[in-house]
Backbone bond lengths (Angstrom), bond angles and torsions (degrees), N, CA, C in turn:
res aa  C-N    CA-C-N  psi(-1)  N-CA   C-N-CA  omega(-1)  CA-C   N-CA-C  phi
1 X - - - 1.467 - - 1.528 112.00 -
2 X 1.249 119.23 -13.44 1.587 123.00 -173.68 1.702 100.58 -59.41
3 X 1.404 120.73 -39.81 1.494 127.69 166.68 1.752 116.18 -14.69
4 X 1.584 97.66 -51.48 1.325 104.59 -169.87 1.424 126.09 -98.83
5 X 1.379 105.58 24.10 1.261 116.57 -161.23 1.793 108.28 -86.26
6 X 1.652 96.84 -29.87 1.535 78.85 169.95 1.837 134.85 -95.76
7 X 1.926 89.34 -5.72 1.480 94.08 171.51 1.626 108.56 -82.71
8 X 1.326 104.48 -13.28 2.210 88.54 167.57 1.016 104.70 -101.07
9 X 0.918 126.57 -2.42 1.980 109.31 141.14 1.286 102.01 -76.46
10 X 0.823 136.41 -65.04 2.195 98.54 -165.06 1.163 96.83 -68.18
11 X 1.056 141.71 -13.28 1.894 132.52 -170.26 1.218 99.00 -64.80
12 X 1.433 110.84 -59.36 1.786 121.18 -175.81 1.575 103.41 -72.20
13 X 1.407 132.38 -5.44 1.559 101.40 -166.64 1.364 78.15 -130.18
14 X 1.252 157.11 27.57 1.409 148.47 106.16 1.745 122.12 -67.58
15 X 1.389 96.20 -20.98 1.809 91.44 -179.66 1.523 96.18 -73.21
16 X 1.493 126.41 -48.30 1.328 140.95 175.80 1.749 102.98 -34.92
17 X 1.375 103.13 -61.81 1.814 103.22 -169.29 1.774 92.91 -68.08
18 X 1.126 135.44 -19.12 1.345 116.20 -139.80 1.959 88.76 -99.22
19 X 1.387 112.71 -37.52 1.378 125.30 130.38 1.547 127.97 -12.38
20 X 0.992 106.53 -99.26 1.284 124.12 177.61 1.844 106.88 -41.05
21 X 1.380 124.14 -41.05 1.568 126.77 175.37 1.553 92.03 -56.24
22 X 1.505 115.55 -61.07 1.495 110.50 -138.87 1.515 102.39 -70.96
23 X 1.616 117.95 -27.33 1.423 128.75 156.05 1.423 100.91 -36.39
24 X 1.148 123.83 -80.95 1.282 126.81 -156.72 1.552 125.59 -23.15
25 X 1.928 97.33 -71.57 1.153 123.07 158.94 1.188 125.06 -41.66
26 X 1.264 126.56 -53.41 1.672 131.35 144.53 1.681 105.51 -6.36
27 X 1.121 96.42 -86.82 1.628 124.44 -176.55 1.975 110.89 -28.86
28 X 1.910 94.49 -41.00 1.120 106.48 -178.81 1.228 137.54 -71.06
29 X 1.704 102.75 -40.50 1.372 115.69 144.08 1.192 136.61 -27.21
30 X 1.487 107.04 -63.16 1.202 106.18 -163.50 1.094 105.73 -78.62
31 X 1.493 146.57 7.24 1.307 159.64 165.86 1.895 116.95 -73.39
32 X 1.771 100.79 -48.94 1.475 102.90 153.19 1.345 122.68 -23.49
33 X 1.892 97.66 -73.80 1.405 105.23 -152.03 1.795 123.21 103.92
34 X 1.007 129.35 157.59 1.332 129.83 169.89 1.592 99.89 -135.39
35 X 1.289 124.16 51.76 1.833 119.07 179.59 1.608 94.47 -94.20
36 X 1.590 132.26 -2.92 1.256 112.59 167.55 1.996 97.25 -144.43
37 X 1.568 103.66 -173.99 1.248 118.19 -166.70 1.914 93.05 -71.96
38 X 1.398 119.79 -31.00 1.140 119.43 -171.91 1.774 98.31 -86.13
39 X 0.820 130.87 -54.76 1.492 115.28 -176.26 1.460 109.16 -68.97
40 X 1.282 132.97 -32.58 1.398 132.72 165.85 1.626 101.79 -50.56
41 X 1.163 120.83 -70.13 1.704 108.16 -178.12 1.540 120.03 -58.28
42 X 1.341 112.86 -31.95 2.011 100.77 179.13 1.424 98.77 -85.10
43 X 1.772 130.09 -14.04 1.295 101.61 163.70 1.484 129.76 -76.27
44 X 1.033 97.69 -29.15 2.042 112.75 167.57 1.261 107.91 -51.81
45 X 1.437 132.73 -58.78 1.376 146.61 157.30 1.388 118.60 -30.91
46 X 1.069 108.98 -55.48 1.945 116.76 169.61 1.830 102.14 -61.17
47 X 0.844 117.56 -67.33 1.614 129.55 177.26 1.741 103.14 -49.44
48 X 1.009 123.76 -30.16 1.854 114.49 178.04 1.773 103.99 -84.84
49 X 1.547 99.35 -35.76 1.623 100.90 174.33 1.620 116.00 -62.71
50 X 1.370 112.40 -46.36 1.637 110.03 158.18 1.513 126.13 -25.24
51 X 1.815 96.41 -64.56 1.410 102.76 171.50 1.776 122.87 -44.30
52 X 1.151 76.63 -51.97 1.556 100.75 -167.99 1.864 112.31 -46.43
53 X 1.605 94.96 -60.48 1.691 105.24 161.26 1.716 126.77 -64.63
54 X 1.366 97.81 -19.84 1.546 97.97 172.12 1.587 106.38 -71.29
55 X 1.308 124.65 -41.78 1.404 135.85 -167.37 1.736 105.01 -64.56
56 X 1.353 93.87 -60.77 1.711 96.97 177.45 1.723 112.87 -62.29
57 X 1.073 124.48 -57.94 1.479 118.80 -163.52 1.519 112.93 -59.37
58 X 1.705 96.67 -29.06 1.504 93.20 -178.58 1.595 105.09 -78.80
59 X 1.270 116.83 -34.41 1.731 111.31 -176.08 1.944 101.29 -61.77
60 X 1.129 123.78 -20.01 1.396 113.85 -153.32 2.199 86.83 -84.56
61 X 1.161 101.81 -20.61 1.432 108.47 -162.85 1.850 99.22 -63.40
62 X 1.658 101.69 -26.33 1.517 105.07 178.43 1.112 103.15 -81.82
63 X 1.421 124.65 -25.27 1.952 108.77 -163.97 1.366 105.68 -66.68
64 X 1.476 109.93 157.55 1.184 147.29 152.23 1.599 136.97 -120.06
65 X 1.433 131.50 152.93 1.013 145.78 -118.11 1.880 72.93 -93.16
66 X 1.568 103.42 132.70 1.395 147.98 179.69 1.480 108.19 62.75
67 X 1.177 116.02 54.70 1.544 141.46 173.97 1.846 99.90 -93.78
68 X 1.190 120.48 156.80 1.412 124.33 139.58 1.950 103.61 -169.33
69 X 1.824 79.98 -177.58 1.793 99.86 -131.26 1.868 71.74 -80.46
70 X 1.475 101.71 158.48 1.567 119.68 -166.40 1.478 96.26 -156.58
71 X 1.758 119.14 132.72 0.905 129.46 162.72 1.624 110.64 -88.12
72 X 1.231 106.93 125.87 1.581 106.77 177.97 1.372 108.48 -101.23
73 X 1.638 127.51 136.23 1.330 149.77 -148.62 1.313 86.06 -72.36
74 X 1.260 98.35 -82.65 1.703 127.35 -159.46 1.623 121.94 -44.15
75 X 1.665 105.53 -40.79 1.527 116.08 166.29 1.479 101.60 -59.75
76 X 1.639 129.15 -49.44 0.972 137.87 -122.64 2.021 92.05 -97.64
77 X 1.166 99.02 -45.69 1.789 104.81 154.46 1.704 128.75 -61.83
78 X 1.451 104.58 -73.36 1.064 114.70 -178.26 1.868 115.06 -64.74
79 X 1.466 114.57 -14.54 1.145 115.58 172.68 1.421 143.38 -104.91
80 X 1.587 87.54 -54.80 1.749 103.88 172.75 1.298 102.02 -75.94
81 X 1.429 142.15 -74.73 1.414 121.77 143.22 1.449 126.71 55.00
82 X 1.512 111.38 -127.30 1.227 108.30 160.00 1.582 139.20 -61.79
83 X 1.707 106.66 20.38 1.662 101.58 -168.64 1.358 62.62 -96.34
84 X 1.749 136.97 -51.45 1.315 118.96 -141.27 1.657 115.95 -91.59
85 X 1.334 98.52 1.96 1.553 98.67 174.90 1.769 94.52 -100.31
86 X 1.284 142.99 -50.83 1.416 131.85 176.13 1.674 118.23 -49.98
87 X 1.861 111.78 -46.48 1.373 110.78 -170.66 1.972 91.51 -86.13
88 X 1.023 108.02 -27.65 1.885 76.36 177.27 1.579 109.11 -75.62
89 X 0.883 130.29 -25.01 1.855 140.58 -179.40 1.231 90.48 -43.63
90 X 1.437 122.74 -71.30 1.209 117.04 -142.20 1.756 96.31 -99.48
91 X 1.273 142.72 32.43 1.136 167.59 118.78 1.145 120.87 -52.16
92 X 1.258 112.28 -65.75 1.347 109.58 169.29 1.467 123.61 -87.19
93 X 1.339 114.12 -2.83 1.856 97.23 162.19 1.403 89.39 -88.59
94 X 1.154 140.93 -12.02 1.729 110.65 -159.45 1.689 98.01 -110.19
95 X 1.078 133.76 12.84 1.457 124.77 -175.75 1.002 92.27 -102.59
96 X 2.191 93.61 150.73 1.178 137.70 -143.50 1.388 106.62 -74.00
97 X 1.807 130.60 125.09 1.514 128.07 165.09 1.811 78.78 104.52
98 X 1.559 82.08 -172.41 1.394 123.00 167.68 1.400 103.80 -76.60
99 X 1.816 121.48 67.85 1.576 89.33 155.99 1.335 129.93 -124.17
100 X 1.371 126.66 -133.86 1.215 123.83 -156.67 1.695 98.93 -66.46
101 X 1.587 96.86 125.77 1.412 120.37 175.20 1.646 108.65 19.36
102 X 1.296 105.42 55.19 1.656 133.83 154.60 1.153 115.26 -75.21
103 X 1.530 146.98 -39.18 1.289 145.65 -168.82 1.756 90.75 -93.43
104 X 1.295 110.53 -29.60 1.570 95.63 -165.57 2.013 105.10 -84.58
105 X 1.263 115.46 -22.68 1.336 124.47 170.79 1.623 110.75 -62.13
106 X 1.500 125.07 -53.41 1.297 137.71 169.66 1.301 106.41 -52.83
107 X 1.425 132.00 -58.62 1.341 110.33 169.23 1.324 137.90 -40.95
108 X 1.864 104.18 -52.07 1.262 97.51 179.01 1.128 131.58 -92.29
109 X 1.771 119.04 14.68 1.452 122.78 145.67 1.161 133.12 -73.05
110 X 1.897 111.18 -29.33 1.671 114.39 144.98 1.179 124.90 -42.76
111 X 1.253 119.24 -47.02 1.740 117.64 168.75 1.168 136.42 -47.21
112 X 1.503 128.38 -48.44 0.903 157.26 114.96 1.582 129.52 -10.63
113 X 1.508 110.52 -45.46 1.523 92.48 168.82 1.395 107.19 103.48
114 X 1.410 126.82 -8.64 1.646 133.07 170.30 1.550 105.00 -92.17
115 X 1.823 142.39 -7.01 1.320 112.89 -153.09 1.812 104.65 -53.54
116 X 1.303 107.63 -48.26 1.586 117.59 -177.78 1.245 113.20 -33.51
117 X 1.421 116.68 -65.62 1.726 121.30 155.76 1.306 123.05 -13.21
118 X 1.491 92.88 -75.03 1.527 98.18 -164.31 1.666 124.44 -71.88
119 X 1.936 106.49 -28.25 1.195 110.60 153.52 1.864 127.76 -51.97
120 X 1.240 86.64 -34.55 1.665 83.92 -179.42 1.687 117.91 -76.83
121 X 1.347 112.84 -34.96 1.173 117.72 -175.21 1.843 110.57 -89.92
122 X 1.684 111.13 12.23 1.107 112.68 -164.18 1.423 105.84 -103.54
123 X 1.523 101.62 2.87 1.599 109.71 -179.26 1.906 134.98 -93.12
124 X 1.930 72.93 1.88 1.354 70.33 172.44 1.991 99.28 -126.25
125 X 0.955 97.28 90.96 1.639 109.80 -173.42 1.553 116.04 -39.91
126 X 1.920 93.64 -56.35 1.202 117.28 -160.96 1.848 109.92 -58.17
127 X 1.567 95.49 -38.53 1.448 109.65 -158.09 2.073 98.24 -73.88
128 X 1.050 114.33 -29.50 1.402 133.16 179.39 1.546 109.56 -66.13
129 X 1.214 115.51 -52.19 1.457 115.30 170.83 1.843 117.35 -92.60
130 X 1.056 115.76 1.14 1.475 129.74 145.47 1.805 124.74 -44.62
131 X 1.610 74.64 -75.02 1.972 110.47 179.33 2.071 96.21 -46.47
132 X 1.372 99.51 -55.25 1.893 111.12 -171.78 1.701 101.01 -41.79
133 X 1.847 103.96 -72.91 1.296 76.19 -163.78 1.557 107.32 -109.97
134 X 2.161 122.56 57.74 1.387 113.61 154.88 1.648 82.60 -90.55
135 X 1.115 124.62 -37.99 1.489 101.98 -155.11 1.684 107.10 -88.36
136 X 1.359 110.26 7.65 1.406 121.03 163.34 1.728 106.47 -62.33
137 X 1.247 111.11 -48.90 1.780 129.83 175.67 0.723 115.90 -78.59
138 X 1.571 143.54 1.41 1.600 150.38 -176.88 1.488 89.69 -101.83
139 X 1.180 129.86 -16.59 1.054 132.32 -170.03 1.731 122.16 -84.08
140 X 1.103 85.00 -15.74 1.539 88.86 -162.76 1.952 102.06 -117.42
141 X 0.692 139.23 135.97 1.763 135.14 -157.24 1.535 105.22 -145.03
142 X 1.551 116.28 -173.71 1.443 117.83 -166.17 1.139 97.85 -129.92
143 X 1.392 128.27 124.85 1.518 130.41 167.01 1.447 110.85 -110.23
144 X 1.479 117.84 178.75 1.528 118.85 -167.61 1.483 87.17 -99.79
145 X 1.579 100.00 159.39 1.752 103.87 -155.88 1.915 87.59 -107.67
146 X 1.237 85.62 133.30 1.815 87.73 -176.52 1.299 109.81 -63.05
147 X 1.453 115.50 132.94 1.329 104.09 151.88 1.024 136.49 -118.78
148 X 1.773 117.14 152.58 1.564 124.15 178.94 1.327 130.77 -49.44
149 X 1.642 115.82 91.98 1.280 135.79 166.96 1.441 113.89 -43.96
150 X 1.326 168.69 29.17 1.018 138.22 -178.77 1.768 135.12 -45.49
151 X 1.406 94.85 116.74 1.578 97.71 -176.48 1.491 100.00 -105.78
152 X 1.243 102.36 123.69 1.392 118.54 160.97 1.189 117.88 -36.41
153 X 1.641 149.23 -175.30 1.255 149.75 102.63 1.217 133.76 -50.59
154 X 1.267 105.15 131.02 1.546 113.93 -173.91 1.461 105.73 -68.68
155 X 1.385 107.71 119.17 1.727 122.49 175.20 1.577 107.61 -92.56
156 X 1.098 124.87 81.27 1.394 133.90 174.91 1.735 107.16 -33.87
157 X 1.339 115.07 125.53 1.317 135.53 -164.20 1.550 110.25 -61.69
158 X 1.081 145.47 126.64 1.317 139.00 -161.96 1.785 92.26 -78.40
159 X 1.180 120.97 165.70 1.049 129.50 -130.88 1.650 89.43 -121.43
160 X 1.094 143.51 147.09 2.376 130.34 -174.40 1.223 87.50 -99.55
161 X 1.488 82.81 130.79 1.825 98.14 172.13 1.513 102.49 -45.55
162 X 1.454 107.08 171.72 1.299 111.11 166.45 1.614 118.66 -82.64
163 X 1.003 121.87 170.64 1.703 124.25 -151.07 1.575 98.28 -119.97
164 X 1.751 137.30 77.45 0.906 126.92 165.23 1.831 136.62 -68.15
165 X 1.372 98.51 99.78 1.364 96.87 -173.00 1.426 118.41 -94.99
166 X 1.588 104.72 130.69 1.290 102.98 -160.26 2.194 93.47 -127.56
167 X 1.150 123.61 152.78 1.160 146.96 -142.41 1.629 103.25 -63.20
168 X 1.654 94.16 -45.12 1.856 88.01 168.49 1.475 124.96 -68.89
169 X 1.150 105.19 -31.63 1.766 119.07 174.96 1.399 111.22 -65.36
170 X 1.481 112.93 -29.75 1.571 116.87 174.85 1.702 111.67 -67.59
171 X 1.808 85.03 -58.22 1.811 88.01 -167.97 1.841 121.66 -51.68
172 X 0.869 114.08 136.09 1.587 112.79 -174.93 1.335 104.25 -108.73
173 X 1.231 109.18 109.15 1.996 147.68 169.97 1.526 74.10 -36.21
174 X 1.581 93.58 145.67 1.531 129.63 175.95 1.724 95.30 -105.54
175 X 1.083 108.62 130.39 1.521 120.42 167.05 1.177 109.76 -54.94
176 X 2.009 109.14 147.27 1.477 102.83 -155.27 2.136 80.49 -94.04
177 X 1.341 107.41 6.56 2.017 86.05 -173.63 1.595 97.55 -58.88
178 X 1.482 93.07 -37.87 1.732 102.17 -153.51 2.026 107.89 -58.86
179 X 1.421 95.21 -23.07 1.761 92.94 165.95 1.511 135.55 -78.02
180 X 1.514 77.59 -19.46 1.649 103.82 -173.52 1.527 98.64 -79.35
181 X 0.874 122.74 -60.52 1.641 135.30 161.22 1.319 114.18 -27.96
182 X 1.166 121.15 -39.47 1.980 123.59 -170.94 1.414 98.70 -99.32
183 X 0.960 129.74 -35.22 1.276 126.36 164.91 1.579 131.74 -3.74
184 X 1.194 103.49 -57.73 1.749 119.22 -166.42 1.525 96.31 -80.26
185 X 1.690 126.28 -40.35 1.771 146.46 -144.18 1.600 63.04 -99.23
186 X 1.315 163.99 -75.23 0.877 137.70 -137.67 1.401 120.41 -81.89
187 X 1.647 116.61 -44.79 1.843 108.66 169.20 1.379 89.25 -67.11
188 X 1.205 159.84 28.59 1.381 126.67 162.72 1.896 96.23 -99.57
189 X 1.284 105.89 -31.59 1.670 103.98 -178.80 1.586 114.42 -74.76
190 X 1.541 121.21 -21.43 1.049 119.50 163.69 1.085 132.86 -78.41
191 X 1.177 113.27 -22.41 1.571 116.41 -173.39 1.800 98.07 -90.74
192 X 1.162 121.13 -28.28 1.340 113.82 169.32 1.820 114.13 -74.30
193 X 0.847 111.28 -3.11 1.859 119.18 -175.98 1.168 97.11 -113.14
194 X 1.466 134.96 -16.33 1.613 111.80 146.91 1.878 130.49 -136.19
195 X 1.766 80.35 46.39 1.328 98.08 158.39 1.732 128.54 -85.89
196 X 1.624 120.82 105.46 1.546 105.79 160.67 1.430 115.81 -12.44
197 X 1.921 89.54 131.29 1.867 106.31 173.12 1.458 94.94 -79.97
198 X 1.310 97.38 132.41 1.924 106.68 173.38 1.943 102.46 -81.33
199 X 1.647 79.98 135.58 2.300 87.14 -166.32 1.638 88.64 -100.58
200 X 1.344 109.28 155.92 1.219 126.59 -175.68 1.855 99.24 -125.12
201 X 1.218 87.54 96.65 1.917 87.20 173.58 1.636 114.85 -84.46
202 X 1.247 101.95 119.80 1.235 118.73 -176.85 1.654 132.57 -98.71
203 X 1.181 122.41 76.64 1.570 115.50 -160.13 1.200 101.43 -147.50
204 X 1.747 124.64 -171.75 1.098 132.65 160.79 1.254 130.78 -61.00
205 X 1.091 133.24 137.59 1.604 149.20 -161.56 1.698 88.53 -80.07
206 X 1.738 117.28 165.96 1.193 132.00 166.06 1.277 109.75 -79.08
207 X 1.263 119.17 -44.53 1.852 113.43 161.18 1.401 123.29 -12.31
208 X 1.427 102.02 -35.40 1.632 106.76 -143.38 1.735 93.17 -105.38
């Protein structure tokens, strides 16, 4: 595990900054104010950007070298989606005064059968436009960045000549030791093949 010792250090000391941003913005908000329909919406807006930077800084704490940033479809439908059509709903029936098409949202959650819902869950503003844009940044992830393969063309292999074998190239030369060697066995067979036949005279002795 020592391997990973230096990617959880940046994991933890980007989750820390990514922290520390969404604090910030926090901070910023509440500096807005919500005393009208216009400071109520750019503070909601400041508070989704929190999210938003909490989501990214902490994902960047995972990247690694030939990574890049990717919007994913499917989170981005199936996810952000309905956080941002349910958490703005109940945003906009529950914000403060007469504002933008607030009476007409409250109605048609009375219709429906959620006003109770949405009043209850409408009290925490901040946490609603938080949720919008972390899961705005959940949305978006790191893939490995393709790289450019270049493949040559295939140069078809030249083809081996054909192999004419011809009878001297076949026959295999006798080593010259082996002549050198017969050499001696041979003046000994010649010189006996033209040596005088020794005569054996056969007769009576002078004794006799």
């Amino acid at each position: 595990m020592r391997r990973y010792g230096l990617y959880d250090a940046r994991r933890g000391l980007m989750t820390a900054l990514a922290a520390g941003t969404a604090g910030l913005l926090l901070w910023v908000a509440t500096q807005v104010g919500q005393q009208s329909t216009g400071r109520f919406w750019a503070s909601m807006g400041i508070v989704a950007g929190a999210g938003l930077a909490f989501a990214i800084l902490h994902g960047l704490g995972g990247w690694t070298k030939g990574l890049r940033l990717r919007l994913s479809p499917g989170t981005f439908v199936f996810g952000f989606l309905p956080t941002l059509v349910v958490a703005g709903w109940v945003l906009m029936a529950t914000q403060p005064g007469n504002g933008w098409h607030g009476g007409r949202f409250a109605s048609w959650s009375s219709s429906i059968g959620v006003l109770d819902v949405v009043h209850a869950v409408g009290l925490w503003h901040g946490v609603l436009a938080f949720g919008i844009g972390l899961v705005l940044g959940l949305s978006l992830d790191a893939v490995p960045v393709a790289s450019e393969v270049v493949v040559a063309d295939a140069v078809p292999a030249p083809q081996d000549a054909p192999v004419v074998a011809t009878q001297d190239a076949e026959a295999t030369p006798e080593p010259a030791d082996r002549w050198v060697a017969d050499e001696p066995l041979a003046a000994e067979r010649d010189a006996a093949h033209n040596a005088e036949p020794r005569t054996v005279v056969v007769g009576p002795t002078r004794d006799e």
